[in-house]
C-alpha positions as a Markdown table, in Angstrom:
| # | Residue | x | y | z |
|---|---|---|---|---|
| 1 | Unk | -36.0 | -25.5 | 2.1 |
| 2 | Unk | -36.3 | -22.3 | 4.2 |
| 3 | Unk | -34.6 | -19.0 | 3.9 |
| 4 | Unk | -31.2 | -18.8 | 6.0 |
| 5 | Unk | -32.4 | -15.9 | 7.7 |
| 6 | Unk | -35.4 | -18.1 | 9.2 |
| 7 | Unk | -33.0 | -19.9 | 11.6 |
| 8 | Unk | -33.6 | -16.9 | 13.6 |
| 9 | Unk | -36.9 | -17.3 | 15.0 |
| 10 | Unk | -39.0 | -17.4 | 18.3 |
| 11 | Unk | -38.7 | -21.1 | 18.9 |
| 12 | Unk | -34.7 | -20.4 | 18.6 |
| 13 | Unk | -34.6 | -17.0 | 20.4 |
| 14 | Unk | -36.9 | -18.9 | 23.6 |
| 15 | Unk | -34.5 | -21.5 | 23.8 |
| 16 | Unk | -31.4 | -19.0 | 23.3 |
| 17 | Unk | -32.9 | -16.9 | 26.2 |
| 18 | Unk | -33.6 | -19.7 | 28.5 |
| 19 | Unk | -29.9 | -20.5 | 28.2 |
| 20 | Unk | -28.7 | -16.9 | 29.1 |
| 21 | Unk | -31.0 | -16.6 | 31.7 |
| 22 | Unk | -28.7 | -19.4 | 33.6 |
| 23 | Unk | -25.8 | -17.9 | 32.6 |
| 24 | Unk | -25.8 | -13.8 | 32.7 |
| 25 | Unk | -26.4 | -12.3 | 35.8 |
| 26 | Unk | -29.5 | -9.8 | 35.8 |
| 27 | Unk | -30.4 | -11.1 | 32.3 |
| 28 | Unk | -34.5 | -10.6 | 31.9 |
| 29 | Unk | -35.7 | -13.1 | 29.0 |
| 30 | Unk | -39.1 | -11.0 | 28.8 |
| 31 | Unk | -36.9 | -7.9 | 28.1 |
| 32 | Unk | -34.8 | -9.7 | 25.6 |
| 33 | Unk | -37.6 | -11.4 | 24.1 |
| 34 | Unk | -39.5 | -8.3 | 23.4 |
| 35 | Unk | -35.9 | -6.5 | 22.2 |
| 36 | Unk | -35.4 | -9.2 | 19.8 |
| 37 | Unk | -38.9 | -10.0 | 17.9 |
| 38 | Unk | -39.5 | -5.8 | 17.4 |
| 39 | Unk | -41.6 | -4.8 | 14.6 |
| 40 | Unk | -38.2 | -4.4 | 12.0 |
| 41 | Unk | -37.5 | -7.9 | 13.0 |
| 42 | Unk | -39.4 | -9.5 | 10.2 |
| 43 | Unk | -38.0 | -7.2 | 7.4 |
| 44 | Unk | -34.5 | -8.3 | 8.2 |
| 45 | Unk | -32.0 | -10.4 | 6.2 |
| 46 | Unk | -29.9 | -12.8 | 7.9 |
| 47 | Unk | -26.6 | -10.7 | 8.7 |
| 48 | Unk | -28.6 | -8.1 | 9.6 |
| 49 | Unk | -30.6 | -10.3 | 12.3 |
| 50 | Unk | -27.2 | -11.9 | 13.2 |
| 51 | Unk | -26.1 | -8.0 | 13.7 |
| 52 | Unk | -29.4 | -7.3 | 15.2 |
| 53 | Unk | -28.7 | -10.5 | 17.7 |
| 54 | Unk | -25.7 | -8.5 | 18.7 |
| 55 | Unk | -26.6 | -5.6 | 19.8 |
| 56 | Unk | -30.0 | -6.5 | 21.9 |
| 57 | Unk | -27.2 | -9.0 | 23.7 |
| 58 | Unk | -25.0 | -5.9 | 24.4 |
| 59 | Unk | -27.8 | -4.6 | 26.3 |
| 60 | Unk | -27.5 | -7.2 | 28.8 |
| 61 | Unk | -23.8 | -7.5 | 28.6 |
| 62 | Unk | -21.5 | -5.4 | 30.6 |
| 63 | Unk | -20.3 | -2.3 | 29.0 |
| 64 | Unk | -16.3 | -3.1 | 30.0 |
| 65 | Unk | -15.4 | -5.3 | 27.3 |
| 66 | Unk | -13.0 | -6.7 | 29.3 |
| 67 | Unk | -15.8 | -8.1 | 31.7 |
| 68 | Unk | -17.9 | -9.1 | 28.8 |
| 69 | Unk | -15.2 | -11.2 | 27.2 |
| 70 | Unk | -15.2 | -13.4 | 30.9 |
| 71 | Unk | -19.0 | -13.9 | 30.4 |
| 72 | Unk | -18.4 | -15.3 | 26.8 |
| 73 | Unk | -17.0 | -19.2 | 28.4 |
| 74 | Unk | -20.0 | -19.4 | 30.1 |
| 75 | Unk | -22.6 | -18.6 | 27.7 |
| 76 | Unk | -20.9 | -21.6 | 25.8 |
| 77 | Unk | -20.6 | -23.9 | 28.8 |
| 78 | Unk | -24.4 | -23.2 | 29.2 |
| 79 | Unk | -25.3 | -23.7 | 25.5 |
| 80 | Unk | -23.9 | -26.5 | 25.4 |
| 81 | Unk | -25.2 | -28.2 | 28.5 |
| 82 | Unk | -28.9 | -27.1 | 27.1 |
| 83 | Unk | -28.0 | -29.3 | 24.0 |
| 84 | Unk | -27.2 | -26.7 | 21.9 |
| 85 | Unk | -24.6 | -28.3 | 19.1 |
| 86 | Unk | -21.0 | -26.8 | 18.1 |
| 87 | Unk | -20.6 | -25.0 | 15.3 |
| 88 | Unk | -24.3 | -24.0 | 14.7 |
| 89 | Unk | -24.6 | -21.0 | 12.5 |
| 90 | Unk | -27.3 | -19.7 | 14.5 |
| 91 | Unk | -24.3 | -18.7 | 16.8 |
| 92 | Unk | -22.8 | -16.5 | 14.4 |
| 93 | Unk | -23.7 | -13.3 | 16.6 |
| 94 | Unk | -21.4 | -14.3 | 19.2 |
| 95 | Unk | -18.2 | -13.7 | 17.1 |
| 96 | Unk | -19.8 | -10.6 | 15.7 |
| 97 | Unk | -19.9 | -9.9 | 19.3 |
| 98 | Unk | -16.5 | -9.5 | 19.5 |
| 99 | Unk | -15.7 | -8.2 | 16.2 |
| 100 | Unk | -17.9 | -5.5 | 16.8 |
| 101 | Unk | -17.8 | -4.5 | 20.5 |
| 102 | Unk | -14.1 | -5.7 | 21.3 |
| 103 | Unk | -11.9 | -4.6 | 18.7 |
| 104 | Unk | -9.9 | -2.0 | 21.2 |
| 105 | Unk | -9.4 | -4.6 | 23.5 |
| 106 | Unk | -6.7 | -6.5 | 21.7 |
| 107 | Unk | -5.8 | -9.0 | 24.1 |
| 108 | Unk | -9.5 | -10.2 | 26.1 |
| 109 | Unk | -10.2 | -10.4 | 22.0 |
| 110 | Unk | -7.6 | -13.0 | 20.9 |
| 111 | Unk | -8.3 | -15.1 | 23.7 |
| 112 | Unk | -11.7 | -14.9 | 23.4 |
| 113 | Unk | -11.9 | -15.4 | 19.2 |
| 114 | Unk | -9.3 | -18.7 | 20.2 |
| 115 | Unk | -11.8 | -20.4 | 22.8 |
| 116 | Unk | -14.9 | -19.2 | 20.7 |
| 117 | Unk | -13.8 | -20.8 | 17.3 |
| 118 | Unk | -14.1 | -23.9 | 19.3 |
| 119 | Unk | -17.8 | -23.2 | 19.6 |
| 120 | Unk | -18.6 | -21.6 | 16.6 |
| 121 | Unk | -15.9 | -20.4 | 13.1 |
| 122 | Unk | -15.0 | -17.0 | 13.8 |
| 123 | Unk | -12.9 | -16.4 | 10.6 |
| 124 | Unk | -15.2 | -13.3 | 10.2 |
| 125 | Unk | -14.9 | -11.7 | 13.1 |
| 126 | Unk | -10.8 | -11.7 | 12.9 |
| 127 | Unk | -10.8 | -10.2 | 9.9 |
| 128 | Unk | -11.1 | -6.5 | 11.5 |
| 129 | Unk | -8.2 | -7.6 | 13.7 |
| 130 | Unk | -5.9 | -8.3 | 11.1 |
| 131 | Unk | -6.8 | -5.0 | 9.5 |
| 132 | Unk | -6.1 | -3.0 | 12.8 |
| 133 | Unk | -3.1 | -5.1 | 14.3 |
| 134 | Unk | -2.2 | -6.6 | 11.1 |
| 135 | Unk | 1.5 | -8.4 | 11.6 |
| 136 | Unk | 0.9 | -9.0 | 15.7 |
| 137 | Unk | -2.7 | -10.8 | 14.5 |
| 138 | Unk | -1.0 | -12.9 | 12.4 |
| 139 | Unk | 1.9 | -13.7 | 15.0 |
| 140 | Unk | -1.5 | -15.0 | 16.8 |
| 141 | Unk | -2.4 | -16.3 | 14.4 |
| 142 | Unk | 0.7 | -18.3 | 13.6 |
| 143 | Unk | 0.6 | -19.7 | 17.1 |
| 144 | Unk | -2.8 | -21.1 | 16.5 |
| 145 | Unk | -1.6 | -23.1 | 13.7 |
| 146 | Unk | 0.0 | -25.5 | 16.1 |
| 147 | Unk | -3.2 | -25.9 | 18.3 |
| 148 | Unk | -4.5 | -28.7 | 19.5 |
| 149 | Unk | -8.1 | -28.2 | 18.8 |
| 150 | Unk | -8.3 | -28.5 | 14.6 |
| 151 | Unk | -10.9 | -26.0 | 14.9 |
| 152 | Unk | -8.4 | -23.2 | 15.8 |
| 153 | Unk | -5.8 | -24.4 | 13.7 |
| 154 | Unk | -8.6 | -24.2 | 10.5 |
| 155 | Unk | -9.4 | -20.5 | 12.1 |
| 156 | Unk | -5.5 | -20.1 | 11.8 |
| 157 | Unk | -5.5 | -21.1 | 8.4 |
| 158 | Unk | -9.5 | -19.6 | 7.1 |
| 159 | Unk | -9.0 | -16.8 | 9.1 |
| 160 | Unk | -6.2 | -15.1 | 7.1 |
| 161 | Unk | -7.4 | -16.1 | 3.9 |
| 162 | Unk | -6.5 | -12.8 | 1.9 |
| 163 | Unk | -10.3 | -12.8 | -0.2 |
| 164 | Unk | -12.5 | -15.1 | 2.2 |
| 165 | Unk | -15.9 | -15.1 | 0.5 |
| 166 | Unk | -18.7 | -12.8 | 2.1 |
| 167 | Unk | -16.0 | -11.7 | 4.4 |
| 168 | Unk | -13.4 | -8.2 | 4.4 |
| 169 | Unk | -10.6 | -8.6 | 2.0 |
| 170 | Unk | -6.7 | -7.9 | 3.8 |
| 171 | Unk | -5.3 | -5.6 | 1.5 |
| 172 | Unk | -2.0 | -6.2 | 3.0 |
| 173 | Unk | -2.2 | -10.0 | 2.5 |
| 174 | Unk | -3.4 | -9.8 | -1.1 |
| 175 | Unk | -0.1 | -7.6 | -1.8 |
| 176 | Unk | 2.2 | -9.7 | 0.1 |
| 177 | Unk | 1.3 | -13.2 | 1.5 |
| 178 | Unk | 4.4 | -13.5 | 2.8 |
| 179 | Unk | 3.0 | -14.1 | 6.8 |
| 180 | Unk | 0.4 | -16.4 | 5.7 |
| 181 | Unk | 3.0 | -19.4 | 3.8 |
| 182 | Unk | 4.4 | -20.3 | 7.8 |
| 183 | Unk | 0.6 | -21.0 | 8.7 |
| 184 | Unk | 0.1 | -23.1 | 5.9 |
| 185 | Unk | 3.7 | -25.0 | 6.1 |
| 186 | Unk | 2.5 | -25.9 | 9.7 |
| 187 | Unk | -0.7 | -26.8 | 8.4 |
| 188 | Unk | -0.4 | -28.7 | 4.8 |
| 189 | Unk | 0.2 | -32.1 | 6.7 |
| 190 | Unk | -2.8 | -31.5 | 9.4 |
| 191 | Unk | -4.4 | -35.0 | 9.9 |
| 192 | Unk | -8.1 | -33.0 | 9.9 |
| 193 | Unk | -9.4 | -32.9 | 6.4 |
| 194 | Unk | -11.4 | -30.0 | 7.4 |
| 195 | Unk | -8.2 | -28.2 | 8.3 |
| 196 | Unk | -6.7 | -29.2 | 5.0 |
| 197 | Unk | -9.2 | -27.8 | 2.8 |
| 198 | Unk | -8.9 | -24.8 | 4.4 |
| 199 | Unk | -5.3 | -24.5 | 3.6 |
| 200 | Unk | -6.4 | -25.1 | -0.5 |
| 201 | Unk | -8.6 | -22.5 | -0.1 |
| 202 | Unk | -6.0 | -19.8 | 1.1 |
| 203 | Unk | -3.6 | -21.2 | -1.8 |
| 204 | Unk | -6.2 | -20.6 | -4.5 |
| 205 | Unk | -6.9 | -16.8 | -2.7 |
| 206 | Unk | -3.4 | -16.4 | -2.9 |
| 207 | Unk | -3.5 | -17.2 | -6.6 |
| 208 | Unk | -5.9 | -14.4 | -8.0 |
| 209 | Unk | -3.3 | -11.9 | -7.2 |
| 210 | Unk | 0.3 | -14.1 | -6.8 |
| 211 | Unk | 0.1 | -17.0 | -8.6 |
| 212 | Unk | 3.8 | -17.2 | -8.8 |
| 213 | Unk | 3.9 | -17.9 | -5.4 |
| 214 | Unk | 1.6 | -20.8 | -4.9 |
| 215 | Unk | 2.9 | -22.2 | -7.9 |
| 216 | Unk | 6.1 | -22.2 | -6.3 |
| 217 | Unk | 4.8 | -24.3 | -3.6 |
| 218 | Unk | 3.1 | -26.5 | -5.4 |
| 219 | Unk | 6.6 | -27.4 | -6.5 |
| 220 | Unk | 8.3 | -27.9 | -3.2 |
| 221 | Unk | 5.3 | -29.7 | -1.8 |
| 222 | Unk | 4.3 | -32.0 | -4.7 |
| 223 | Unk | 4.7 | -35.8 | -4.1 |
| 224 | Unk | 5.0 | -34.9 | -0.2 |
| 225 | Unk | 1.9 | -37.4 | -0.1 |
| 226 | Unk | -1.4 | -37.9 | -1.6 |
| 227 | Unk | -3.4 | -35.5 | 0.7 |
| 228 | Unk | -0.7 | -32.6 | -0.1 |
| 229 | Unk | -0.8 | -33.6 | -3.6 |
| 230 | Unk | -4.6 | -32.8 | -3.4 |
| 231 | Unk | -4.3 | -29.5 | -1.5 |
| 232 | Unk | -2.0 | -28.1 | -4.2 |
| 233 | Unk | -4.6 | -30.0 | -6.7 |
| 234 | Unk | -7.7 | -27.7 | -5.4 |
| 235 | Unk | -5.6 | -25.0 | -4.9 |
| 236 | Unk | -4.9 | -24.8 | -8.3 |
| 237 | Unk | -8.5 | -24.9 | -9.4 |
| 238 | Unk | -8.6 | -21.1 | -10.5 |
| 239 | Unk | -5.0 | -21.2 | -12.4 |
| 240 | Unk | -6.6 | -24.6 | -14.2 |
| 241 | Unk | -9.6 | -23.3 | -14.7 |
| 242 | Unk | -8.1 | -19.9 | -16.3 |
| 243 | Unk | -5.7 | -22.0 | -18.5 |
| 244 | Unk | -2.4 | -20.3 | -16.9 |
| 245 | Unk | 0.8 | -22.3 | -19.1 |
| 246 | Unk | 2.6 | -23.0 | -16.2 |
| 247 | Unk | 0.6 | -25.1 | -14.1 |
| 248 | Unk | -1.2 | -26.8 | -17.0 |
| 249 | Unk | 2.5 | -27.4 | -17.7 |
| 250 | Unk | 3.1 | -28.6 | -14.2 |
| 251 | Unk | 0.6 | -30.7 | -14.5 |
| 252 | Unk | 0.8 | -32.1 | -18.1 |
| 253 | Unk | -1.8 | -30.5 | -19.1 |
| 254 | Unk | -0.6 | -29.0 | -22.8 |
| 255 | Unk | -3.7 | -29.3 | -26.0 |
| 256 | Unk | -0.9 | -30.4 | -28.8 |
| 257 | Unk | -2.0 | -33.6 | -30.9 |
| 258 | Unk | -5.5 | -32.8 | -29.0 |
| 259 | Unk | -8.8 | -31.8 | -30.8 |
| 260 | Unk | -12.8 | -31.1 | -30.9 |
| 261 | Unk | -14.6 | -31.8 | -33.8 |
| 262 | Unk | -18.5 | -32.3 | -34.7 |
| 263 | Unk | -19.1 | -29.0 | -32.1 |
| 264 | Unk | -22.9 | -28.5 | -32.1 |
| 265 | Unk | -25.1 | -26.1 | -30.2 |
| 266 | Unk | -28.1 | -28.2 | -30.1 |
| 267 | Unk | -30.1 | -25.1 | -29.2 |
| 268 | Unk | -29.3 | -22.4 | -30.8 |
| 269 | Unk | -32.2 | -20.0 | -29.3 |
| 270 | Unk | -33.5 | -20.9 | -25.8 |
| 271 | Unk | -35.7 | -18.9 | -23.9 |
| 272 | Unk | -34.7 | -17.4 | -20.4 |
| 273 | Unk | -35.8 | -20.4 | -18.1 |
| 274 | Unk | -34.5 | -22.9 | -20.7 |
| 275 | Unk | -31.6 | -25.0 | -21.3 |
| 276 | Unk | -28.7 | -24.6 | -23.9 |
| 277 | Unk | -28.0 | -28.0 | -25.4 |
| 278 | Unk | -24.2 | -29.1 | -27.1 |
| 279 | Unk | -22.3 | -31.8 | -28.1 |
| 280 | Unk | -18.7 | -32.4 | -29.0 |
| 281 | Unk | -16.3 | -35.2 | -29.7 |
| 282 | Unk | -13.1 | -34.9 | -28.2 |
| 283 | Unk | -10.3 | -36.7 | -30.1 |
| 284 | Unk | -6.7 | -37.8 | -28.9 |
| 285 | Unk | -4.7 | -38.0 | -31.7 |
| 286 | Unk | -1.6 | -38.9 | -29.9 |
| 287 | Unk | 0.5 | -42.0 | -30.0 |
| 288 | Unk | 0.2 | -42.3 | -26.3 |
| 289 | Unk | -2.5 | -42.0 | -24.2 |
| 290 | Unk | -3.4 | -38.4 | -22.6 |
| 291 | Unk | -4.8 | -36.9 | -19.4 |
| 292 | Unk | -7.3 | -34.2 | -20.4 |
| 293 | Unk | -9.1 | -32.0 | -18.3 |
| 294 | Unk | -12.5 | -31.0 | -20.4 |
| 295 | Unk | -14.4 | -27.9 | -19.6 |
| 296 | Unk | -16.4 | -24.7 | -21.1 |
| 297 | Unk | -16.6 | -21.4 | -21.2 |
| 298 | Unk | -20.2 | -19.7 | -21.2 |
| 299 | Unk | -19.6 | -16.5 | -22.2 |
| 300 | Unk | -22.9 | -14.3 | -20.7 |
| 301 | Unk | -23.7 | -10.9 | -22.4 |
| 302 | Unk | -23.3 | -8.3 | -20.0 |
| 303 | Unk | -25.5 | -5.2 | -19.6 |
| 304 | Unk | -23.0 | -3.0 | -21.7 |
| 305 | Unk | -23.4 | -5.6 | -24.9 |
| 306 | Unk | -20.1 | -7.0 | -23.4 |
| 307 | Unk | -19.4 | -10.4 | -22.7 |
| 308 | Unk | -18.2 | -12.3 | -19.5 |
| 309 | Unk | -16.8 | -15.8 | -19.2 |
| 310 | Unk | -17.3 | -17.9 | -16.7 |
| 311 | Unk | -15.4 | -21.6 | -16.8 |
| 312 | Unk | -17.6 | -24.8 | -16.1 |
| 313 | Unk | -15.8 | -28.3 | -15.4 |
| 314 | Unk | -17.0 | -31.2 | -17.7 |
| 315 | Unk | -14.5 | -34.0 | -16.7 |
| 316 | Unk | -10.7 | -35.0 | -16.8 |
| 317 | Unk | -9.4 | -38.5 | -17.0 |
| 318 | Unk | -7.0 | -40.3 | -19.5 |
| 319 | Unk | -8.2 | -40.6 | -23.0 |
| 320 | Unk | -6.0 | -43.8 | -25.3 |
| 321 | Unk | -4.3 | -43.2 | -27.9 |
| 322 | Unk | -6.7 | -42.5 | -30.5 |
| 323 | Unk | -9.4 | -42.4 | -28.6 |
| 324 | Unk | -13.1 | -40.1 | -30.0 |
| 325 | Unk | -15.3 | -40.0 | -27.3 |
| 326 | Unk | -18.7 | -37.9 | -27.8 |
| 327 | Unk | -20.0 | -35.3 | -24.7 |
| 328 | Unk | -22.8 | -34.1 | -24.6 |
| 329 | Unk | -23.4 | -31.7 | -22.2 |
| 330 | Unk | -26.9 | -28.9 | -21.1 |
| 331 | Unk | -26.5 | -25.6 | -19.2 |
| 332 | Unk | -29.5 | -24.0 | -17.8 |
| 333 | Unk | -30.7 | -20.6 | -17.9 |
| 334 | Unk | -32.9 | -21.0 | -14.8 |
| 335 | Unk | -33.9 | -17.4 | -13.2 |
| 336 | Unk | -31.1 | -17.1 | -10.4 |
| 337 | Unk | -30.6 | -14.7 | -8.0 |
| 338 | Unk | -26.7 | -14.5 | -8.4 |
| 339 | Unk | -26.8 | -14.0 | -11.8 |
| 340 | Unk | -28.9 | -11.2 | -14.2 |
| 341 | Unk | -29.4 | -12.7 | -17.9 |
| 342 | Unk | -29.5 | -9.8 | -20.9 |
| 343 | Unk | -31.7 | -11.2 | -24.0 |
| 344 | Unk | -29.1 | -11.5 | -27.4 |
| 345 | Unk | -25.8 | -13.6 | -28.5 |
| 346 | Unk | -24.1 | -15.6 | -26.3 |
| 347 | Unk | -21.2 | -17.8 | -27.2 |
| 348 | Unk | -20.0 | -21.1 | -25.9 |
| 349 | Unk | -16.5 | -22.3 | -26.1 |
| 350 | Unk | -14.7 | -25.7 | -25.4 |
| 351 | Unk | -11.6 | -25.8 | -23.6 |
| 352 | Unk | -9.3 | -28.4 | -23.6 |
| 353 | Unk | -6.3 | -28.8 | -20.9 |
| 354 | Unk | -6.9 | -24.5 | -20.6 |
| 355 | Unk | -7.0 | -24.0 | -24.6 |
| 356 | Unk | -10.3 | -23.3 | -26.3 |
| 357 | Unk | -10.6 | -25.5 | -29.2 |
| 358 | Unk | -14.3 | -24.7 | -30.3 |
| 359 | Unk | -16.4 | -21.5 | -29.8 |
| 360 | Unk | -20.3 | -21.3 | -31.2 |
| 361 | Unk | -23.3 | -19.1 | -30.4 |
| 362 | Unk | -26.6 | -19.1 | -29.5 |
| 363 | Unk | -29.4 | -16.5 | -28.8 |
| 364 | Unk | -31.3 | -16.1 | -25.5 |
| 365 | Unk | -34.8 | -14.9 | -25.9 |
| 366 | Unk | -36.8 | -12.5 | -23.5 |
């Protein structure tokens, strides 16, 4: 499997060029060819090609945004008549394009961002717009929840997420998610999966900083149907995950008359590279049977000598009355490059329905 970055390449950019030939008046596919592949062009990573993309198209663009945004439906028309598929991430400079040369131009860049989500997700490239014009932007965005396309209602939806991974965090939204919940009403019924998840995903943003809130909807909208019972569900993932009472409440989640015995670490020195082995039995001593959700907690020494938790999901399913089932369960310590390992104690603990009910160590060797 390649690098992502690699998707930017001469076979790509020859193609790409080809296209815009057809479609940009007094476009020169030597010039842009020779503008694109420049000697830096190698040491890039991929947003910085995708920024790099950007700007050697700017050269051929019109400086007026306003002019520029016009030449943006044809570009797509053309693409896609040269068999270029939708949503191909290797179109990612297009919305940049916009982020980053039409962000004065508040109107040519709403309509634009709403017929180029169709192409390719421009959840990024709003984000700066919801910073600058903060409630207009999500007035638009409000309207695009109704869309017809599902892609611009999922933009609606992604697109104000108040943390969206590897994009800018909305301060405003993080505080008060107040504008986002009449998106996400509109949207928790959508009949696109695609859309749907989306939706889970703002929930479970929303829940890092108030988790009152989506617990609160997770009320009103529970039993509305099985596919808003399973938004609410994975929207809840980081309050389950973190044990918070109430929604293991909400979801019967409590550990009474539930217990781990027999709690081995297996391994209890592994070299970086290895694998931590450990086994439990998990034991439902109950008179009735019990839904238990089962997961760990790797607790990774930090730099400082501190420690830092991070949950892992082993299973959750009824258990009879009664019932001792045995898990056994490995977690690597594979070289990453998310993830820095410090040699010394680590602990493991077991959690059961958001309680830990077992904690042992183990030492990783340099």
């Amino acid at each position: 499997m390649g690098l992502i970055k690699d998707i930017y390449n001469k076979a790509f950019y020859e193609k790409l060029a080809a296209s815009l030939e057809k479609a940009l008046p007094n476009f020169h596919s030597k010039k842009f060819m020779n503008a694109i592949l420049s000697d830096a062009f190698l040491m890039m990573e991929w947003k910085e090609r995708v920024q790099h993309t950007t700007k050697v198209l700017h050269s051929f663009m019109p400086n007026n945004f306003a002019e520029s945004a016009k030449l943006i439906e044809p570009i797509v028309g053309q693409l896609r008549a040269d068999g270029f598929g939708d949503q191909g991430l290797v179109f990612m400079f297009l919305p940049d394009y916009i982020a980053t040369y039409g962000l004065d131009d508040y109107t040519n860049s709403v309509e634009a961002l709403e017929f180029l989500t169709q192409f390719i997700s421009a959840e990024f490239a709003v984000r700066p717009f919801l910073i600058k014009y903060g409630d207009q932007m999500m007035g638009e965005m409000l309207r695009m929840s109704t869309h017809e396309n599902h892609h611009v209602r999922r933009f609606a939806s992604e697109g104000s997420r108040p943390r969206l991974p590897w994009g800018a965090a909305i301060p405003t939204l993080k505080k008060d998610p107040t504008l986002i919940l009449p998106i996400l009403e509109n949207l928790k019924n959508d009949p696109s999966e695609y859309v749907r998840r989306s939706v889970a995903n703002n929930l479970n943003d929303i829940t890092k900083d108030n988790p009152a809130v989506v617990i609160e909807i997770a009320k009103n909208w529970k039993g509305l149907g099985k596919e808003t019972d399973a938004i609410i569900k994975h929207a809840c993932r980081s309050l389950l995950k973190s044990g918070h009472p109430e929604i293991l409440s909400f979801y019967g989640l409590d550990a009474n008359h539930l217990s781990v015995i027999d709690f081995n670490i297996e391994t209890p020195k592994i070299n970086i590279g290895g694998v931590v082995e450990f086994s439990f039995v998990i034991k439902n001593q109950d008179k009735i049977e019990r839904y238990i959700r089962l997961e760990y907690t790797l607790y990774y020494l930090k730099n400082n000598g501190g420690l830092a938790g991070k949950v892992f999901k082993i299973s959750e399913r009824a258990y009879p009355a009664g019932a001792e089932v045995k898990v056994k369960r490995r977690q690597s310590f594979k070289l990453i490059t998310t993830r820095k390992f410090y040699p010394g104690h680590h602990k493991l603990a077991i959690m059961v329905n958001g309680m830990e009910k077992a904690i042992g160590d183990f030492e990783l060797l340099a």
